[in-house]
Each structure stands twice: as structure tokens, then as C-alpha cells.
N, C-alpha and C positions, 0 to 999 in steps of 0.2 A: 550603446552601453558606455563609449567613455574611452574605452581603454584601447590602445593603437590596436592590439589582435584583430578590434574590431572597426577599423578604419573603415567608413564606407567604400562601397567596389559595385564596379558594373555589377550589373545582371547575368549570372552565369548560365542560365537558365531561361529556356523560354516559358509561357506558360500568361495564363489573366493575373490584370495589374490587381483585381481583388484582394483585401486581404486573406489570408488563412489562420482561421480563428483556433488559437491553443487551447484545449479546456486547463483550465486551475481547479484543483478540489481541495479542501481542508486536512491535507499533513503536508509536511514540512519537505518531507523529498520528491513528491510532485508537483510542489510552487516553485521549488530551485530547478528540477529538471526541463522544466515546460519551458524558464524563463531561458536556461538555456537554449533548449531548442529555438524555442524564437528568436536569438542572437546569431544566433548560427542558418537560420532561414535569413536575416535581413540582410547576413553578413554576403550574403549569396542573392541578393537582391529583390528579395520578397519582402511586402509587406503584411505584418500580422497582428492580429490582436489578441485578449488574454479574457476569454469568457468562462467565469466560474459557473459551476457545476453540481447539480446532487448526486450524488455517488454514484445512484444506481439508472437515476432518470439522463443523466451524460451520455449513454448508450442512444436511447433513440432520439434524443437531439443529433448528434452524431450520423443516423443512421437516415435522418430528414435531410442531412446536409445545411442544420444550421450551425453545428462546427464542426471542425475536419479531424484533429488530431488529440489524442491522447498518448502520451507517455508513458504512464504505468498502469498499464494492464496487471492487477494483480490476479492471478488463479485462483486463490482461499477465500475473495469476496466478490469478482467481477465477471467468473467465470460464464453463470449461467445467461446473465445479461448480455454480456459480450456476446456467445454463440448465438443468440438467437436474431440478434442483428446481423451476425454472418449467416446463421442459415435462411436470411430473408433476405442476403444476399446486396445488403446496404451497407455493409464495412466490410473492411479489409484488415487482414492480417498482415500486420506491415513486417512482421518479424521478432524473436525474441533476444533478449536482453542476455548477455552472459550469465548477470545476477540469477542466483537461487535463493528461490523469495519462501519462508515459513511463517504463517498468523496465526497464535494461539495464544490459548493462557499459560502465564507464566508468571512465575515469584522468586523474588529474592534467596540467593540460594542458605540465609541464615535459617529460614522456615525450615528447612530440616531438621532440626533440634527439636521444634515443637511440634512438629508432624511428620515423625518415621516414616517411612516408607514412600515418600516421595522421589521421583516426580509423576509413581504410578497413578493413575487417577484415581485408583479404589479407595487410596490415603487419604482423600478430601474429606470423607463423610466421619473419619476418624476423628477428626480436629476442625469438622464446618464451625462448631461456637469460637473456636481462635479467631477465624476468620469474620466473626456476626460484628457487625454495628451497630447502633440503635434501630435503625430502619430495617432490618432485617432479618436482627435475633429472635428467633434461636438462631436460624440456617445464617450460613456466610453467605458472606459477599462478594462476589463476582464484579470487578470494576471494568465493563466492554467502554468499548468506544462511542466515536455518536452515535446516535439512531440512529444517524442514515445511510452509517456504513453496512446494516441488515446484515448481522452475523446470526445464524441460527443456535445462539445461545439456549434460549429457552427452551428450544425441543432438545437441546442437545443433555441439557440439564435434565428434562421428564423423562428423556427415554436411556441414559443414562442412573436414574434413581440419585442424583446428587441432589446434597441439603444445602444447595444455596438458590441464592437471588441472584436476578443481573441489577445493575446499579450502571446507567450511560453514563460516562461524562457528556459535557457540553462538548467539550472541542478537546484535539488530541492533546494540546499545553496541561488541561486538566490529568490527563492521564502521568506525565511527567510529573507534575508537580505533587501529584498525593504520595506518586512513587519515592522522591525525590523525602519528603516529609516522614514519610514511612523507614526506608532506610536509614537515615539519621540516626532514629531510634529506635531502629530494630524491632518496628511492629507489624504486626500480619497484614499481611497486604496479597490478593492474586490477581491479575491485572490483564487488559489484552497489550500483545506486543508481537513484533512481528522486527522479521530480517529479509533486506538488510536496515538495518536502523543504526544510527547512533549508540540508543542505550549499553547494547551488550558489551561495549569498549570501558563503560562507567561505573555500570553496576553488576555485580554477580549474579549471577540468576540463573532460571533451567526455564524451559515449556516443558508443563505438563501431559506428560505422556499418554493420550489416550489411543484407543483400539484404531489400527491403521486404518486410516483413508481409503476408501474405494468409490468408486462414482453411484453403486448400488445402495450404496450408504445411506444418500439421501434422496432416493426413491419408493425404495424396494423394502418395505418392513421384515420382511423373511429375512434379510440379509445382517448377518450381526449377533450381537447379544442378545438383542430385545425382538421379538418376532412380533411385538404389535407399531412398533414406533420407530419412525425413521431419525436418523443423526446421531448413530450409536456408534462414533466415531470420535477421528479428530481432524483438521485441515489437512492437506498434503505436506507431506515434511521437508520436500525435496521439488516445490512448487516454480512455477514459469512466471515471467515479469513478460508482458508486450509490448507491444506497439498495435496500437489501432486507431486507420484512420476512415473517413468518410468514402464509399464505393467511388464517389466522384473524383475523388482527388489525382487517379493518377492520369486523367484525361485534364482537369480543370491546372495543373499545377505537377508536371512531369518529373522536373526536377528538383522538386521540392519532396514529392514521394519518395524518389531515388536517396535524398537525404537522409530523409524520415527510416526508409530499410535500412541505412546503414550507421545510425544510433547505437550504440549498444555499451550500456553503461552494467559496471561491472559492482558487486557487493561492494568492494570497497570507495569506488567513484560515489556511488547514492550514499553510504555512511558520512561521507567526508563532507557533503554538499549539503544532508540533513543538520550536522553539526556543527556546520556555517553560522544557522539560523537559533538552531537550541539551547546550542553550548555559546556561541561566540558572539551570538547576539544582533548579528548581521541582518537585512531584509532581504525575502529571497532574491529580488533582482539583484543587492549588492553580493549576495553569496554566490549567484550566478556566473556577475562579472568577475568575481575571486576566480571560481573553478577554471573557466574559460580562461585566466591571464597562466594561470597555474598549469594546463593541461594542453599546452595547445597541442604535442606530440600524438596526443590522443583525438583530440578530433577534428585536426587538419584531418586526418586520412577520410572523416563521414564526407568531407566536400570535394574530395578527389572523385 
């Protein structure tokens, strides 16, 4: 990386000269976390690489042992992928993160002026045409993330009886940037967002409150409001951030797993490292090496 913290050093560690491949996904505080971690593996005498990823299919790549490690396990979209790769007994749960991670919709908190009753979810169907575009009036518009993050928007929206559309952005920068435009001028805007992130430092805003989270939720139709339709909820509000790696890793790379358990990056660390790249303009390996020059109090003690 550059910067003394990370002067080359023996091999602290035994284990194959193989690399150990990081997965990178598209947002901003999994490319700066990953890159960390991998400074922090080479600084300890591994070598690694940096294989991007689709959201959902990184699990059983992962789970083949064509890459080892992930970083941000989120609960509210990786959940059910995740576990099934552990109950088949191909990953590991490396351990969770201090961060309490929440993904939902969310709007600027001026929207209260033109839609009372927020951040109840019932108050959307009151003011969905504030919220319409061209593309989707009458019903509002719902602005999720990419496709391939598969949030169960749409059924959440049927079996919830809301009068919008989902509308993906391309890439998460998309999501900032309408946001970013919208607030300016104080236009309706409900968007997905999630903590810990950058934004909530920038801009005012709430998640939209819908009916708690239960894992029955999105099973079990009887379960909820709606007794014909499942996702009559909202994401966990009070959600887990991981670490998950490849079943093989801690035989193939002993102490590199022992590192990987002892990660643990906190809301305000991921805030600070997202806004390297969003706000400051940084790439994430540069944002990386920032955090890392900035932080070593914190994760000398992952390589003890």
C-alpha cells in the first residue's frame, strides 16, 4: 500500500503460498473494507487477490472455494444465501462485526410536510402521487438499488397494498446522486439506504417504519397483516454485519482466518471509510490506505 504502517514483514503465519481471494461487490464500504483487509493479510505475509462479485451468486463461489473471504455479510440482503452455504456446510462464520447494520426505505426528513404521518408506512398510499414520476404515475416511486442486490421490494409492496413501483438504479453512486439532486430542492424523493453508511451524517432523513421484522415474515403467509402474501414486514432494524469465509480456509491459511475472526469494524469505522470514497473523492484502495495510516491503534490488535 505505500504507507510505512505497511512496510513489508516476514510471514507471521504459516499456511499455502496461494493467494486468498477477497470478494469486491459494488458499494462503497465493501471495496474500502476488502481493500483493507487485504493490506492487513499481506502486511502479515499473505498474498491476495481482489475478485468481484454478484451479490447474491459470491456465496456459492465462495462456497466452491473459488474465493475465500467476504467482509460485509449484511443480514437484510445476504442472509438467506449466506446460511444455506453454511447449512451445506461450505462457509464459515468467521464472526460478527460490532456495527449494527439497518436496510430500508428511507426519505428525507422535509417529506413530512407533504406527507403527515410519516415514517408510518400507511402515510405512503396518502401522498404515493407526490412521490409518481413519469414512469410510474399515478403510483410513486420507489428508488431500490441494483438488481442484484434482490431486495424483496415488490412483494413487499403487493402484500403490503402500497401504490408504488420499484425503479433500480444502476449502481449505488445512482442512488446518491438523485438523492443529492432531490434534496437541493426539496423534492420527493423515497430511496433504499442502509446503516452504517455515510449519508445519515449529510442528510436528514428517517426509515420508513414498517410492521417488525420476523423471520416468519418471509415464509409463512399466515404470519402478519396479510394472510395471503408473504413480506408483510420491514428488514431487521437492529441487523448483524459478518464475516464469511470459504469452509477451507482455516486448514488452507490458519492465520489468516485467525485475522479474518478478529476484524471487527465498527458503525462509525465503515461510515468513515465509505466517505473516503463518496464525499472525498478518494479510490477505495486510496481510502483504504487513509483508514489504515489513520487507525492503526485499532487494527494492530486484529494481528496480535
Amino acid at each position: 500500500m505505500g504507507s510505512t504502517a505497511l512496510a513489508a514483514m516476514p510471514p507471521a503465519y504459516a499456511g499455502s503460498a496461494e493467494p486468498i481471494k477477497i470478494v469486491e461487490n459494488n458499494w462503497t464500504s465493501q471495496l474500502v473494507l476488502s481493500r483493507i483487509t487485504g493490506a492487513l493479510l499481506e502486511k502479515a505475509g499473505y498474498s491476495v487477490e481482489y475478485k468481484p462479485a454478484d451479490n447474491q451468486l459470491q456465496f456459492v463461489a465462495i462456497g466452491n472455494g473459488d474465493m475465500h473471504v467476504q467482509v460485509e455479510v449484511w443480514e437484510g440482503t445476504h442472509r438467506t444465501s449466506f446460511q444455506r452455504q453454511l447449512d451445506a456446510g461450505r462457509m464459515v462464520d468467521a464472526g460478527s462485526h460490532d456495527a449494527v447494520t439497518r436496510e430500508d426505505w428511507w426519505y428525507p426528513a422535509y417529506m413530512e410536510k407533504t406527507c403527515p404521518g410519516l415514517p408510518d408506512y400507511e402515510a405512503l398510499n396518502k401522498c404515493a402521487e407526490a412521490f409518481a414520476t413519469p414512469e410510474t404515475a399515478p403510483k410513486g416511486r420507489y428508488l431500490g438499488g441494483p438488481i442484484d442486490w434482490e431486495k424483496p421490494d415488490p412483494e413487499r409492496i403487493e402484500a403490503l397494498g402500497l401504490d408504488f413501483d420499484v425503479v433500480n438504479a444502476g449502481q449505488a453512486s445512482t442512488l446518491w446522486a438523485e438523492l443529492d439532486a432531490a434534496y437541493r430542492r426539496e423534492e420527493p424523493i423515497v430511496l433504499f439506504n442502509w446503516t452504517p453508511n455515510w449519508v445519515e451524517a449529510r442528510y436528514d432523513g428517517k426509515f420508513i417504519e414498517f410492521p417488525e421484522h420476523d423471520a416468519k415474515c418471509e415464509t409463512d403467509p399466515a404470519w402478519g397483516s396479510n394472510p395471503e402474501l408473504t413480506h408483510d414486514c420491514g428488514n431487521p432494524r437492529a441487523g448483524w454485519l459478518k464475516k464469511g469465509v470459504w469452509s477451507g480456509m482455516e486448514d488452507e491459511w490458519p492465520g489468516a482466518y485467525e485475522i479474518i475472526q478478529n476484524l471487527n469494524f465498527t458503525n462509525e469505522h465503515i461510515a468513515q471509510a465509505a466517505a473516503m470514497v463518496d464525499v472525498d473523492g478518494l479510490k477505495p484502495e486510496e481510502a483504504a490506505e487513509q483508514w489504515i495510516r489513520e487507525n492503526e491503534n485499532v487494527w494492530s490488535a486484529w494481528l496480535n
